[in-house]
C-alpha positions as CSV (number, residue, x, y, z in Angstrom):
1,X,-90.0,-34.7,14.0
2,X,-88.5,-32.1,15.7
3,X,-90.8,-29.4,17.4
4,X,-90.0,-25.5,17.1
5,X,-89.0,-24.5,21.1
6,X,-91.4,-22.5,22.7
7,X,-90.4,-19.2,24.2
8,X,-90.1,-19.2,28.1
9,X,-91.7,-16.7,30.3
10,X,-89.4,-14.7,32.4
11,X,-90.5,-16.7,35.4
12,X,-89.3,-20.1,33.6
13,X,-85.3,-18.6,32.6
14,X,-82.5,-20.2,33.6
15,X,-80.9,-20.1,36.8
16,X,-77.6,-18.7,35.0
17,X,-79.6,-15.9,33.4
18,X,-80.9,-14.9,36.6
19,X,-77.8,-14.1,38.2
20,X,-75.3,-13.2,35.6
21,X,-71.6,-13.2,35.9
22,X,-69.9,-9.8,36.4
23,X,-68.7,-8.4,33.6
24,X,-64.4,-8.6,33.1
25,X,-63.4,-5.5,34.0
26,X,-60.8,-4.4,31.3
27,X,-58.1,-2.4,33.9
28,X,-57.9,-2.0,37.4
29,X,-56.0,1.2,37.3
30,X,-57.8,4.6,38.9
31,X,-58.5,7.1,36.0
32,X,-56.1,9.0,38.3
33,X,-53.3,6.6,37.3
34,X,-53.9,6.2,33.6
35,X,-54.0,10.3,33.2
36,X,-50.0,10.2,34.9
37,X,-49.6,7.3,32.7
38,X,-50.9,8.9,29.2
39,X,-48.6,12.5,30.5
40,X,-45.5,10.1,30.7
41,X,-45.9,8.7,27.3
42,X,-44.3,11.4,25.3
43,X,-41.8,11.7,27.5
44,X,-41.0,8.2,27.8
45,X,-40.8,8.6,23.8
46,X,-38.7,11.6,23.4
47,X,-36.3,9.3,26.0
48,X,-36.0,6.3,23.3
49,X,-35.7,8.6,20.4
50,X,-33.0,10.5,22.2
51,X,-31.5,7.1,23.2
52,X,-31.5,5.9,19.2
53,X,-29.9,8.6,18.1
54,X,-27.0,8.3,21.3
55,X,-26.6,4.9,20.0
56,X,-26.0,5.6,16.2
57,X,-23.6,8.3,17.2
58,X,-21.8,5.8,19.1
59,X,-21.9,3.2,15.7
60,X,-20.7,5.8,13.9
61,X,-18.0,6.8,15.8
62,X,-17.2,3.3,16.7
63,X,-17.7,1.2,13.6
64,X,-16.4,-2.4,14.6
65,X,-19.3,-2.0,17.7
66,X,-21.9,-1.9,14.9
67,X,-23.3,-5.8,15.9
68,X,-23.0,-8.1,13.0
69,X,-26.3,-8.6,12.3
70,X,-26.2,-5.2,10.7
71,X,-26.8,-6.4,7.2
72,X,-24.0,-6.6,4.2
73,X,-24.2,-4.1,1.8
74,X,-22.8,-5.1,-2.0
75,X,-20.0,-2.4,-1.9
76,X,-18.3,-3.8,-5.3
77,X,-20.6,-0.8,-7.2
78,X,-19.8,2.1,-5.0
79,X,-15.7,1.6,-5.3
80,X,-13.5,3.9,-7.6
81,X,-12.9,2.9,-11.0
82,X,-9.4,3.9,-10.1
83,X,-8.3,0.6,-8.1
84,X,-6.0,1.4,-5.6
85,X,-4.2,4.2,-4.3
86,X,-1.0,3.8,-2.7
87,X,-0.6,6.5,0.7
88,X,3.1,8.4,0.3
89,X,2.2,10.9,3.0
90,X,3.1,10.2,6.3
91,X,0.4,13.0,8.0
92,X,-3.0,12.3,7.7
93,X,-4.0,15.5,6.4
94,X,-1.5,15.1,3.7
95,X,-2.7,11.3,3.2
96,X,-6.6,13.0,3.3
97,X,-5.4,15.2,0.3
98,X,-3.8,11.8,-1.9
99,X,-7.4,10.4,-1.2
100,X,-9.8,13.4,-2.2
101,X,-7.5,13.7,-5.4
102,X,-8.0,10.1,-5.9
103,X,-11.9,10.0,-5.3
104,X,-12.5,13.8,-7.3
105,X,-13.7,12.2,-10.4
106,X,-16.1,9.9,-9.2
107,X,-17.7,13.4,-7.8
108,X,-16.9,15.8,-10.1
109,X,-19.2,18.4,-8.5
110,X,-16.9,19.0,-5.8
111,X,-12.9,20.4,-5.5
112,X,-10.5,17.7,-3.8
113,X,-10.1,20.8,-1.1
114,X,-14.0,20.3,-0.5
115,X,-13.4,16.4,0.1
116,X,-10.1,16.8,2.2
117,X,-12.1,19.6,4.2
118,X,-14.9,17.1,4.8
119,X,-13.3,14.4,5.9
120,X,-10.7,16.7,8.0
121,X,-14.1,18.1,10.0
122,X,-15.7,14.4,10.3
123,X,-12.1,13.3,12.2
124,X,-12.5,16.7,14.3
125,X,-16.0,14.8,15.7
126,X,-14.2,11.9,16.2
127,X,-11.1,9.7,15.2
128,X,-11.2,7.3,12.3
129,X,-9.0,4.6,13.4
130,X,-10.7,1.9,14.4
131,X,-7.6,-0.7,15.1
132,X,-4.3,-1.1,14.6
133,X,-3.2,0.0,11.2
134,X,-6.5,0.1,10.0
135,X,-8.7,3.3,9.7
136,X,-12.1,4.1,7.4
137,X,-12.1,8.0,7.4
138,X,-15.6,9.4,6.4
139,X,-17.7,12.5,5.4
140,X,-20.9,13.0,4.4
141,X,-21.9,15.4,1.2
142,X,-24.4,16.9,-0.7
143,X,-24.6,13.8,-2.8
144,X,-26.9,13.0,-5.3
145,X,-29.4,10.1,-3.4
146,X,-27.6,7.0,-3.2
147,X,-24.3,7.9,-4.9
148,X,-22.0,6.5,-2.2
149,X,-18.1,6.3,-2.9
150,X,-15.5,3.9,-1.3
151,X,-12.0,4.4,-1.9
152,X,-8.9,2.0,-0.5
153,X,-5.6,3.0,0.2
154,X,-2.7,1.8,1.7
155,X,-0.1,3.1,3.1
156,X,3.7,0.4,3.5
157,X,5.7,3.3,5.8
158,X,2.4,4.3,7.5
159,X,0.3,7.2,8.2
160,X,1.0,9.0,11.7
161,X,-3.0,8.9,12.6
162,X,-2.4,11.1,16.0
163,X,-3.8,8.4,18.3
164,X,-1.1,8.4,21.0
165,X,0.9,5.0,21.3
166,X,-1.6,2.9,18.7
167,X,0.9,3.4,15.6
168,X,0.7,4.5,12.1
169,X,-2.6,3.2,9.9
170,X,-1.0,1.3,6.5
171,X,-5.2,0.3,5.5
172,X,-7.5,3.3,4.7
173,X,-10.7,2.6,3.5
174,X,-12.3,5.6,2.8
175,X,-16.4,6.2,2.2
176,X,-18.3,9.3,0.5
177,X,-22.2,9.1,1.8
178,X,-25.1,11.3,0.5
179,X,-26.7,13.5,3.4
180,X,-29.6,12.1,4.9
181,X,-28.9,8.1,4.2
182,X,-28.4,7.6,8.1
183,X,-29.7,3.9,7.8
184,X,-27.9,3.4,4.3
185,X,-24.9,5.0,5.6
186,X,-24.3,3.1,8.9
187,X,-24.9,0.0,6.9
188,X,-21.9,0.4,3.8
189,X,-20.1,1.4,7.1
190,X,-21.1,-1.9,9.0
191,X,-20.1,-3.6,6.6
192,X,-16.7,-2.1,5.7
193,X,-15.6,-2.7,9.1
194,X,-16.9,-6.2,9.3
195,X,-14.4,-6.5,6.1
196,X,-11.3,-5.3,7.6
197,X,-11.7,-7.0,10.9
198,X,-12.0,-10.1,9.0
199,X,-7.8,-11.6,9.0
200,X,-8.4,-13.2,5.5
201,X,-9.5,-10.1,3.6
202,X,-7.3,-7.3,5.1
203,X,-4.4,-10.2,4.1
204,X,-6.6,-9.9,0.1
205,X,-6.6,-5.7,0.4
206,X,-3.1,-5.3,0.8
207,X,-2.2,-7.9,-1.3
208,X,-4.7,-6.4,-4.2
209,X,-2.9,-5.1,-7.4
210,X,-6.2,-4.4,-9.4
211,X,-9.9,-3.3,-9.1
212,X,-10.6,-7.1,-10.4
213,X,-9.2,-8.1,-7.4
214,X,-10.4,-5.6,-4.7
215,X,-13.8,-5.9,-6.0
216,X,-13.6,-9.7,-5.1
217,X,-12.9,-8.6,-1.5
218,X,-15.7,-6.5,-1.1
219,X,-18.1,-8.8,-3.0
220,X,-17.2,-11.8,-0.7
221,X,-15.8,-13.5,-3.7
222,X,-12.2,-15.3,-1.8
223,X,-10.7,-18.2,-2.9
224,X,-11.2,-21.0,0.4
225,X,-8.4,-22.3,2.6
226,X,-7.2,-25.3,2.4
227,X,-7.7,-27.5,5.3
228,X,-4.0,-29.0,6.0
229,X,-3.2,-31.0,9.2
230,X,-6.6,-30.9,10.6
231,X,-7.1,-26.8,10.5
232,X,-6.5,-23.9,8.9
233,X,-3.3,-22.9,7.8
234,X,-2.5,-18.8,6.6
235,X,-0.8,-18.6,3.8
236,X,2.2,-17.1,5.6
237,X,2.2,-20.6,7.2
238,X,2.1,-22.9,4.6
239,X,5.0,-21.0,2.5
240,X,7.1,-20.6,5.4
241,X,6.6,-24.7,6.1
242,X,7.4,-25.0,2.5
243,X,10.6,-23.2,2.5
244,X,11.8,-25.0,5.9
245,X,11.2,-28.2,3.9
246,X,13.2,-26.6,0.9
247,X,16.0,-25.6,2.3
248,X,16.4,-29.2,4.4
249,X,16.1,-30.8,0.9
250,X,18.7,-28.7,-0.5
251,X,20.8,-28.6,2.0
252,X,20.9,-24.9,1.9
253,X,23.2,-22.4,4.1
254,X,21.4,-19.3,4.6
255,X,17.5,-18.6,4.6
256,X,16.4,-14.9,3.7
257,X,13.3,-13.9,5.5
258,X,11.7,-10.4,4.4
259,X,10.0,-10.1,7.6
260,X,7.6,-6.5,6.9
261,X,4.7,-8.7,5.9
262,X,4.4,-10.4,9.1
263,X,5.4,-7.7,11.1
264,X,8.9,-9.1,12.0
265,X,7.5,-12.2,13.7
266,X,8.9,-15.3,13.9
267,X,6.9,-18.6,14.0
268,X,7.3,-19.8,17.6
269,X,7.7,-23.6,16.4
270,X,11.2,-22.2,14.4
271,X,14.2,-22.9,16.8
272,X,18.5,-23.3,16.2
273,X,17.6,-20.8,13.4
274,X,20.6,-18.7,14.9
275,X,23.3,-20.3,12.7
276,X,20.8,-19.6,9.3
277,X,18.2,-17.4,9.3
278,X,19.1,-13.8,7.8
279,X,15.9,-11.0,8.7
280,X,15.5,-8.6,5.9
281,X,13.1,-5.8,7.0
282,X,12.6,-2.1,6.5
283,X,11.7,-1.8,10.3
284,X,13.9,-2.3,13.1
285,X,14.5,-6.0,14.5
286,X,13.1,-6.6,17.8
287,X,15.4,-7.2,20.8
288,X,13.5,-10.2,21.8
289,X,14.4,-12.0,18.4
290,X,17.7,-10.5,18.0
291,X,19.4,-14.0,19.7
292,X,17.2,-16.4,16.9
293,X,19.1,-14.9,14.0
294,X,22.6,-15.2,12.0
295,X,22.0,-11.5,11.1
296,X,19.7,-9.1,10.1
297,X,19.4,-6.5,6.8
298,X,17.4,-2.6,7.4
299,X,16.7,-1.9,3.9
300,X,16.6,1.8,2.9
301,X,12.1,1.2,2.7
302,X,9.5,-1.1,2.0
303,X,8.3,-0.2,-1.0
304,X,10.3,-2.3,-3.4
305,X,9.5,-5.2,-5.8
306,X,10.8,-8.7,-4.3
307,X,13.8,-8.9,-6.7
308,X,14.7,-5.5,-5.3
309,X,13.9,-6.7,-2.0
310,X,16.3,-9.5,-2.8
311,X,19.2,-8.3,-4.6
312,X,19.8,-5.7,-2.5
313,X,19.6,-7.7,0.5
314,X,22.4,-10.3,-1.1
315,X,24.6,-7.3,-2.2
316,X,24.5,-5.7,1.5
317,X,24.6,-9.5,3.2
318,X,27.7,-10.1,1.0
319,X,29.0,-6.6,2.1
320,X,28.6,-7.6,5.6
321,X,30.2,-11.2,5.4
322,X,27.4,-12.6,6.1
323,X,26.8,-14.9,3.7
324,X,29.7,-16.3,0.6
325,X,29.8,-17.0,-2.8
326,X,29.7,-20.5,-2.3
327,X,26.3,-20.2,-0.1
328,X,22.9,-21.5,-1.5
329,X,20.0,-19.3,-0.6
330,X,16.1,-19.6,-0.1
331,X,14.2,-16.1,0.4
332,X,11.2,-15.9,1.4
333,X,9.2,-12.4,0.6
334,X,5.8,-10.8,-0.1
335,X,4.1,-7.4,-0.4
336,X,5.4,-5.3,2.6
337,X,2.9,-5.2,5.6
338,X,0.4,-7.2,3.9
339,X,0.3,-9.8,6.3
340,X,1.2,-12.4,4.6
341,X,4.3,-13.9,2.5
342,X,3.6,-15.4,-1.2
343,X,6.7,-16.2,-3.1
344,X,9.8,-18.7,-2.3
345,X,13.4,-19.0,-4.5
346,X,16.1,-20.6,-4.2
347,X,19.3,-18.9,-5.2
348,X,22.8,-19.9,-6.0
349,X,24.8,-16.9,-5.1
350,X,27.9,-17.5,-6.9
351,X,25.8,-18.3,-10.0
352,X,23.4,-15.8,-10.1
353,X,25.3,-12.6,-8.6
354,X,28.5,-13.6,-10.5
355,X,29.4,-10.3,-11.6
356,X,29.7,-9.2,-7.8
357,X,33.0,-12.1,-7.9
358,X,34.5,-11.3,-11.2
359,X,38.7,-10.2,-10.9
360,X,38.0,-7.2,-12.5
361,X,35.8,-5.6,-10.1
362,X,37.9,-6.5,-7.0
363,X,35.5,-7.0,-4.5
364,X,32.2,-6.2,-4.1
365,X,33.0,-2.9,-2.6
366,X,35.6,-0.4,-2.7
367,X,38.6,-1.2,-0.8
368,X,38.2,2.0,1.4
369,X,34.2,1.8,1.4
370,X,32.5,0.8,4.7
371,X,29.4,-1.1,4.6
372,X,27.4,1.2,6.9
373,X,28.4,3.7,4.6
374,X,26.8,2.3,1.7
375,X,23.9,0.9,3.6
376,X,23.5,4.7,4.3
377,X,23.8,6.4,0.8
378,X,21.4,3.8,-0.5
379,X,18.8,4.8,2.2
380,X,19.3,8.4,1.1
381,X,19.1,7.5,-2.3
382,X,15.7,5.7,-1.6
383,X,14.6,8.4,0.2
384,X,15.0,10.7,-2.7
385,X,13.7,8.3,-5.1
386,X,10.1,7.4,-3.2
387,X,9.6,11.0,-2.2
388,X,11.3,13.6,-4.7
389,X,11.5,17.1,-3.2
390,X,8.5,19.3,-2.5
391,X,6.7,16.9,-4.8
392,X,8.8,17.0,-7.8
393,X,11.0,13.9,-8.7
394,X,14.4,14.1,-8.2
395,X,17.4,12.7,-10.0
396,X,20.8,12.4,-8.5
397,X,24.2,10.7,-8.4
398,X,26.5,9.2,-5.4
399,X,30.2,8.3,-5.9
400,X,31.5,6.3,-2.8
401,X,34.8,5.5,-2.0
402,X,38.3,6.3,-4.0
403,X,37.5,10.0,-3.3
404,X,41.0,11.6,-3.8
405,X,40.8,10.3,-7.6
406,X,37.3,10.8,-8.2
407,X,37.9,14.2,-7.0
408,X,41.0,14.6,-9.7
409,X,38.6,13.4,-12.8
410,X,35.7,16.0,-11.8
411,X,35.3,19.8,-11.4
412,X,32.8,21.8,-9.1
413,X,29.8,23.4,-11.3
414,X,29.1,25.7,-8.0
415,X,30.7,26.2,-4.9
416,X,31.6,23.1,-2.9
417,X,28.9,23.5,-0.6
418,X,30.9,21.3,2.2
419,X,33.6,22.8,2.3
420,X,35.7,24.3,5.2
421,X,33.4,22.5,7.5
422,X,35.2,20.1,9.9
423,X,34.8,16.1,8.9
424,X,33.4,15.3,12.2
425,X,30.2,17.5,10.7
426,X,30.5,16.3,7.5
427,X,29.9,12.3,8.1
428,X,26.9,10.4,6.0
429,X,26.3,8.2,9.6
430,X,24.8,11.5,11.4
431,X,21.2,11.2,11.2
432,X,21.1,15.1,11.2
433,X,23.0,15.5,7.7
434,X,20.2,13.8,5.6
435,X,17.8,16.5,5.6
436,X,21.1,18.5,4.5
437,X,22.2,15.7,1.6
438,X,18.1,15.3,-0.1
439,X,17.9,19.5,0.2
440,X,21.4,19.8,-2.0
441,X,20.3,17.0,-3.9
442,X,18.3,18.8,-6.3
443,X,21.5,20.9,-7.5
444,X,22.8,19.6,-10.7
445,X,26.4,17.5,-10.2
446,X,27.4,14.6,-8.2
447,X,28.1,13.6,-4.4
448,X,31.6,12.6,-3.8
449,X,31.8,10.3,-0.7
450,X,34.8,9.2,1.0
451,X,35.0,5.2,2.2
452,X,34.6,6.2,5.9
453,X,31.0,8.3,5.4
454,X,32.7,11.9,5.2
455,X,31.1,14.2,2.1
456,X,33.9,15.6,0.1
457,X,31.8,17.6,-2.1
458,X,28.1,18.2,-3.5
459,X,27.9,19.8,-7.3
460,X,30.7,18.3,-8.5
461,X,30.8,17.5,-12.4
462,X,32.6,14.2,-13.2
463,X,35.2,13.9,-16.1
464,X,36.5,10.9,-16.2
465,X,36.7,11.0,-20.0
466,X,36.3,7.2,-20.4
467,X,32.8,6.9,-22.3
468,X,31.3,3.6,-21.3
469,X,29.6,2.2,-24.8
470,X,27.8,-0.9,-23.4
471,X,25.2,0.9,-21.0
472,X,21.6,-0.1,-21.7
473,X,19.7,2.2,-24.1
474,X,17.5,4.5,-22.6
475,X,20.4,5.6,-20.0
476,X,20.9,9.4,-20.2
477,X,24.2,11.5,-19.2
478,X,23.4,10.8,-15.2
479,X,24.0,7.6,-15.9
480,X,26.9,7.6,-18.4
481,X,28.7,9.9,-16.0
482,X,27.9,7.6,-13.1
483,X,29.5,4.4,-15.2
484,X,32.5,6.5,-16.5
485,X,33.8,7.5,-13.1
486,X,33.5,3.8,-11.8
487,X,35.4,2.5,-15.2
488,X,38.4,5.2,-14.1
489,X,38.3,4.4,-10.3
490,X,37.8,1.8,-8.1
491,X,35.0,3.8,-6.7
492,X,30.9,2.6,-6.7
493,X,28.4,5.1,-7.8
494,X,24.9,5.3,-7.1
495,X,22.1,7.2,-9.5
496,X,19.0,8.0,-8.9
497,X,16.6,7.9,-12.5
498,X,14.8,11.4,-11.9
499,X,12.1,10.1,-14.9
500,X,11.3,6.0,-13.3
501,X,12.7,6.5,-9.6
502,X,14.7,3.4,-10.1
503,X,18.1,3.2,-8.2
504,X,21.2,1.6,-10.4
505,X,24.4,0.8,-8.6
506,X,27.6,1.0,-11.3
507,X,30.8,-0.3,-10.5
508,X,33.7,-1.1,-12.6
509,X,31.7,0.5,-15.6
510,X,28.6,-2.1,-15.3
511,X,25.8,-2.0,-13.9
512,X,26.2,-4.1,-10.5
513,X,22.6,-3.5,-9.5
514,X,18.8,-2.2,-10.4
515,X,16.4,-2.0,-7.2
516,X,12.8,-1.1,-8.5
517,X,10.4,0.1,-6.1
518,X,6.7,-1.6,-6.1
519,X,4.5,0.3,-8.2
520,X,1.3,-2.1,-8.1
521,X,-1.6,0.2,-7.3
522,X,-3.9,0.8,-10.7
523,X,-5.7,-1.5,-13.3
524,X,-3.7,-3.3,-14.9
525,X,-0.4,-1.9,-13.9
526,X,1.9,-4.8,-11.8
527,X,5.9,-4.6,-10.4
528,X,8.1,-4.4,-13.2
């Protein structure tokens, strides 16, 4: 049994209580010291808040430094309804305007001059562009809490972005932010620029025709790769390997390559292309491919469909001689500049461009018509056609070659505006006569072009008096005229449809040739 312990006297405690260990002391530091220290505190925190705030002026000014651990935002619910705009300005104050337009009705509070003005002082702080051909202009609102708004656009010709030698933007992504949602708003733009630094889905924006599609991009929602040969392959890759394959199957003569989607590069693994491979671009060929290449083809822009793409590069290849009646073709296009080709066909020229060889129409050209001539008036003509004048659409008609006739079978509606000026000034080849040519363009009457470039006369009306019956329906007088004077002459005339833009070559009284530009940008609207 256990017995209770007896208290001890004081004289009988333990050796430990008598001399007790010191107590720890908490700090060493002087009260001296820890008064600096508690004076510098405030200080030290006015330094960090300052330094926060440096560093999300830097994030926002420099989006793709925002580190990617910066969380991803679902941006599918804060895009326009509207899909995709499609840039025609070449300023960015003008391209600004197309966007606050666009993006007006998702804020209906506010003008499109408020949103242009916003975004115009945001790139005053500091420039937008955050790589090449990319941008994500930005402003901040009086938004209702959480209403943000992203809006893409692109741009095929480019935007002049006013960033010395970096070139034009062709990729806007554009975002609206409520005031006061620093932390929200640095995170939708985080994660926008994590989107277009990504290779795959800048390849899926510019290749989007719909909002289906763009709001797949910005949900993360892409269709894998698949893994060929031990890696990766781009698409651009895989269809140019195809079409190689193709046209060594086929035995084919000439290969077409619209080169705009991949920036006019050629795969470095491609060599002896010199006797067969034809560059189609809107840009100019590089020097340092010049020597890889049986030719190459400037057409008049970017922005057409790939059958325009294609027969109007056949029609000026055949102009050129580079390429017969008895050649088989494969082309190989895609969506201008969106870094990536898509579609491959193989063509039998004399087959499927027969009416360019039939007797009656003598040639694919007037006799007297240069190539460079034509190659010109259709770059006018495209001009017109993409851009109107001061923002109206323009119609317009082009009669090449044959002049002396052409000018017998038509009268002048106003004063020949050309005339008594000498040819030398007068040629379609000087680069500082197509200001001239769109400005007259909007005058009603014709162009009557002689073979070698020289412009005989502006506001002419044509009377051939040779009705052409057989014309599509839907075609109005332009376009009658245009036929008529081409069934009376051996001339080629060009029109330009003031209502659809579309560009219709006649010759011999037929149509020889419809190039429709691209006009993929909307729900539910594709090329036609």
């Amino acid at each position: 049994m256990m017995q209770p312990k007896t208290p001890t006297s004081q004289d009988e405690k333990p050796m430990e209580q008598e001399n007790p260990a010191p107590k720890r002391v908490k700090d060493s530091e002087s009260p001296a010291s820890r008064k600096a220290k508690e004076s510098e505190a405030p200080a030290t925190k006015k330094t960090r808040e300052a330094e926060s705030a440096s560093a999300r002026r830097a994030r926002e000014a420099d989006p793709l430094a925002v580190p990617k651990r910066a969380r991803r935002k679902k941006l599918a619910a804060y895009l326009t309804g509207e899909g995709i705009l499609q840039i025609k300005a070449r300023s960015k104050e003008r391209a600004f305007e197309e966007l606050a337009i666009w993006v007006a009705p998702e804020v209906p509070q506010f003008e499109p001059d408020d949103i242009k003005k916003a975004l115009l002082e945001r790139e005053e702080v500091a420039n937008t562009w955050v790589a090449p051909g990319l941008a994500i202009p930005h402003a901040r609102l009086p938004l209702d809490p959480g209403k943000f708004v992203i809006a893409v656009g692109r741009s095929p010709r480019g935007v002049e972005y006013a960033v010395g030698d970096k070139g034009p933007v062709h990729l806007m992504v554009a975002i609206l932010a409520p005031d006061g949602e620093e932390e929200e708003f640095l995170s939708v733009l985080a994660a926008v620029a994590g989107i277009m630094k990504d290779e795959e889905s800048r390849e899926a924006l510019m290749a989007a025709e719909s909002l289906t599609q763009l709001t797949r991009v910005f949900s993360g929602k892409r269709a894998p790769k698949k893994r060929l040969r031990g890696r990766f392959l781009t698409r651009a890759e895989a269809v140019l390997g195809h079409a190689r394959q193709l046209a060594a199957q086929t035995g084919c003569t000439a290969m077409f390559l619209f080169g705009d989607p991949i920036q006019n590069r050629l795969p470095d693994d491609w060599q002896d292309t010199e006797d067969f491979l034809i560059l189609v671009s809107a840009m100019e060929t590089p020097a340092n491919i010049q020597h890889r290449l049986k030719g190459s083809i400037q057409l008049p822009v970017a922005d057409l469909t790939r059958f325009g793409q294609l027969n109007l590069a056949i029609l000026l290849a055949l102009s050129r001689g580079l390429i017969t009646s008895d050649d088989l073709v494969v082309y190989v296009t895609g969506i201008a500049r969106s870094g990536t080709l898509d579609s491959v066909c193989l063509i039998d020229v004399d087959r499927e461009y027969n009416i360019f060889f039939r007797p009656e129409t003598h040639g694919i050209l007037p006799p007297d018509l240069k190539p460079e001539v034509l190659e010109k008036v259709l770059h006018i003509a495209h001009g017109l056609a993409y851009e109107g004048r001061e923002g109206k659409p323009v119609g317009a008609v082009f009669v090449l070659g044959d002049a002396p006739e052409v000018i017998n079978r038509s009268r002048q509606l106003v004063l020949n505006p050309f005339r008594g000026y000498a040819e030398d000034d007068l040629n379609v080849l000087d680069p500082s006569l197509e200001e001239t040519i769109k400005e007259f363009a909007s005058i009603d009457g014709a162009f009557i072009i002689r073979g070698d470039g020289v412009l005989m006369a502006a506001g002419a009306y044509l009377k051939s008096g040779r009705a052409v019956k057989d014309l599509p329906s839907g075609l109005g007088a332009r376009h009658q005229a245009a036929a008529s004077i081409t069934a009376a002459t051996t001339a080629l005339s060009i029109v330009i449809s003031e209502s659809t833009g579309k560009v219709t070559l006649f010759r011999n009284g037929q149509i020889l040739l419809d190039i429709d530009r691209y006009r993929g940008t909307r729900e539910g609207r594709s090329e036609k």
